[in-house]
N, C-alpha and C positions, 0 to 999 in steps of 0.2 A: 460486437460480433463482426468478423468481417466478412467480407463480400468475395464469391470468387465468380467468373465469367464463365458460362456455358452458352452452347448451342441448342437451338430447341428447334424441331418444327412442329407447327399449329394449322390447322385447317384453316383455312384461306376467308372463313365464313367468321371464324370465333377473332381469328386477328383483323379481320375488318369493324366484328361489333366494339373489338376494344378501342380500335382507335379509334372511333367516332362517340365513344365514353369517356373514354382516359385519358388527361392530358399526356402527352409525350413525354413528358418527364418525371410520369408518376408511373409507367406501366410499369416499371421492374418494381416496384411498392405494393402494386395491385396481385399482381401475379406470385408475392411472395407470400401475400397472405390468404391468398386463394387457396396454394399450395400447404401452408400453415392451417388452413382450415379442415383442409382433406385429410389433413396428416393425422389430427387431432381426433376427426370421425372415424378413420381406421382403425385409431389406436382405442376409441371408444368402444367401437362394435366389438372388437376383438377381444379386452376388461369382460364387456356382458356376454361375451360368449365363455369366456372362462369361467366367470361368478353364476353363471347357468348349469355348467358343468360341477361347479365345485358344488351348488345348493343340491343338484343329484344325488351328488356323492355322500354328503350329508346326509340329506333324508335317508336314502338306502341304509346308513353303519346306523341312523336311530331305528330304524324298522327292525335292524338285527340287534341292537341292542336292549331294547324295548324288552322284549324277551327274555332275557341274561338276569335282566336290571330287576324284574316284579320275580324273578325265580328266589322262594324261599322268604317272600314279604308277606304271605299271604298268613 
């Protein structure tokens, strides 16, 4: 994968905690998987809000189908 250069600003508080963590030649390493990490939880929350929505959906067409399904079994 390649590499491209941006510009970023950081609150003056979080780029001092990193530099006194990270060595200087690993922050761009540190900050991608940071970024990789948040990405991943977005993308998770976002799955379980769908499959939240979809298991609704679900239940509601068996509630209605429930119905249909025992009509004329009896």
């Amino acid at each position: 994968m390649g590499s491209v250069r941006i510009n970023i600003s950081l609150p003056q508080e979080v780029m001092r905690e990193i530099n006194q963590k990270i060595e200087p030649r690993k922050r761009s390493r540190f900050i991608t998987e940071a970024i990789v990490r948040s990405l991943k939880e977005h993308r998770n929350l976002r799955l379980a809000a769908e499959y939240e929505e979809a298991a609704t959906e679900i239940k509601r067409l068996h509630q209605e189908m429930e119905g249909t399904l025992s009509d004329g079994l009896d």
